[in-house]
C-alpha positions in Angstrom: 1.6 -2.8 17.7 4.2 -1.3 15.4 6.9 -3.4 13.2 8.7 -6.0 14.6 12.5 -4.9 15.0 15.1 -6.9 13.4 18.4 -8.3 15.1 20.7 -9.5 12.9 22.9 -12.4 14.5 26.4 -13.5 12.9 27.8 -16.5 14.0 29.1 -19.7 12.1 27.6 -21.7 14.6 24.4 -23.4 12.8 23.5 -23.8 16.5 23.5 -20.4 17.7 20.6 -18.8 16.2 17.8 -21.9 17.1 19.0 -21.1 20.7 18.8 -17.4 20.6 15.3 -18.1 19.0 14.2 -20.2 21.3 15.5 -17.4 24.5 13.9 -15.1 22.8 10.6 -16.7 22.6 10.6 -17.5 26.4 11.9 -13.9 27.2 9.1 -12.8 25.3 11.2 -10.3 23.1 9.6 -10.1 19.6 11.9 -9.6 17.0 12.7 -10.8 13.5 15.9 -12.6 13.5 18.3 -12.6 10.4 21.0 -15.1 10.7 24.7 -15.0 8.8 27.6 -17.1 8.7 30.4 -14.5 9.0 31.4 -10.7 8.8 31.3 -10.4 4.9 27.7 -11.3 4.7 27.1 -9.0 7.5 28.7 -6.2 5.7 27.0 -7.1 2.6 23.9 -7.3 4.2 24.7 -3.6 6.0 25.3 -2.0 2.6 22.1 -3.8 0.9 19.3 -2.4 3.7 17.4 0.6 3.4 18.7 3.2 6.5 15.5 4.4 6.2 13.3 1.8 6.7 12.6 0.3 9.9 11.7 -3.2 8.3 15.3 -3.9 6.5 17.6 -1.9 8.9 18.7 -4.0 12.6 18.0 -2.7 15.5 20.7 -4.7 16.9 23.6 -6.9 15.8 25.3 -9.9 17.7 28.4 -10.9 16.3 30.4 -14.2 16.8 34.3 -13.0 17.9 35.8 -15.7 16.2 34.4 -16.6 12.5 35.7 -17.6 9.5 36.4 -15.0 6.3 35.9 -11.3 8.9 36.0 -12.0 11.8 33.9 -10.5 14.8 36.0 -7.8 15.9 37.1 -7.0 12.0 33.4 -6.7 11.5 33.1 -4.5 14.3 35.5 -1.6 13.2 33.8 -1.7 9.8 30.4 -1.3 11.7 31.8 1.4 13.7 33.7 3.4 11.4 30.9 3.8 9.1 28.5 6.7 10.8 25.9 5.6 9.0 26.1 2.4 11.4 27.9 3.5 13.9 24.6 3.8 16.3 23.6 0.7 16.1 24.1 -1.3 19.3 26.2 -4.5 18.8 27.0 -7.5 21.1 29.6 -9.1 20.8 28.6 -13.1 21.9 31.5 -15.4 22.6 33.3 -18.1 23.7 36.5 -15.9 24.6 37.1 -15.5 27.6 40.5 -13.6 27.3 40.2 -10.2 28.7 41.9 -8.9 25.8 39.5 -10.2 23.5 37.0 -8.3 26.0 39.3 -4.9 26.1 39.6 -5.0 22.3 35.8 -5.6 21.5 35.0 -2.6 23.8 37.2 -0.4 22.5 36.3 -0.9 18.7 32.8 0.2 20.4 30.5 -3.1 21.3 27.9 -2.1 23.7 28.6 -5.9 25.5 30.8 -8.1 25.6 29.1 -12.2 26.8 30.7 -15.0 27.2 28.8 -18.0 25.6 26.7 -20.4 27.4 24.2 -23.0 26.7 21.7 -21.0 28.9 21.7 -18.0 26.9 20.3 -15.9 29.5 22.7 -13.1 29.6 22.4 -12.7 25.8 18.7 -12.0 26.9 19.1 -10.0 29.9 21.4 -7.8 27.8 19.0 -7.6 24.7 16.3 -6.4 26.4 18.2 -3.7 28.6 19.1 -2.0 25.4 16.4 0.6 23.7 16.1 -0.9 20.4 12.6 -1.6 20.1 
């Protein structure tokens, strides 16, 4: 068995990542979870990992839409302008649901667009459709 992958999950919901966890664990996906508040520690985090090693780099990122400081979408364009990020999938996971909000996440480049849910089983569904690991 090879390294675990990493997700990184931004979201200023204290909530959010001991759910994801927990899907993940019952899905079976193994993965190290990283967990930040908002889109400046994502992009601080981004700048700080190694791009060539598999064990500080994410496989994937979920991003809140609406967060404090940068907000999901912001931190999307910086994610995707950046080519040294720009191929790492990202799902966008939120409690929008304004088709705008869904138009403008896609076209700033997020792979997926979920709506929030106590049963986070799209999150899951959607995670383990992509080739990350």
């Amino acid at each position: 068995m090879g390294p675990v992958p990493l997700i990184l999950l931004c979201d200023d919901d204290e909530d959010e990542p001991i759910l994801i966890r927990q899907a993940f664990e019952q899905a079976d996906i193994h993965a190290k979870l990283i967990y930040l508040r908002d889109g400046i520690e994502m992009t601080e985090y981004l700048q700080s990992c190694d791009l060539i090693s598999s064990k500080t780099c994410p496989k994937i990122i979920i991003l809140d839409l609406n967060m404090p400081r940068m907000n999901g979408l912001e931190t999307l364009k910086w994610i995707k302008s950046r080519p040294q990020y720009d191929q790492i999938p990202v799902i966008i996971h939120t409690t929008s649901s304004a088709e705008g909000d869904f138009l403008d996440c896609h076209m700033a480049g997020a792979n997926s667009v979920i709506t929030k849910s106590r049963n986070p089983g799209n999150l899951v569904r959607t995670v383990s459709s992509l080739s990350w690991s």
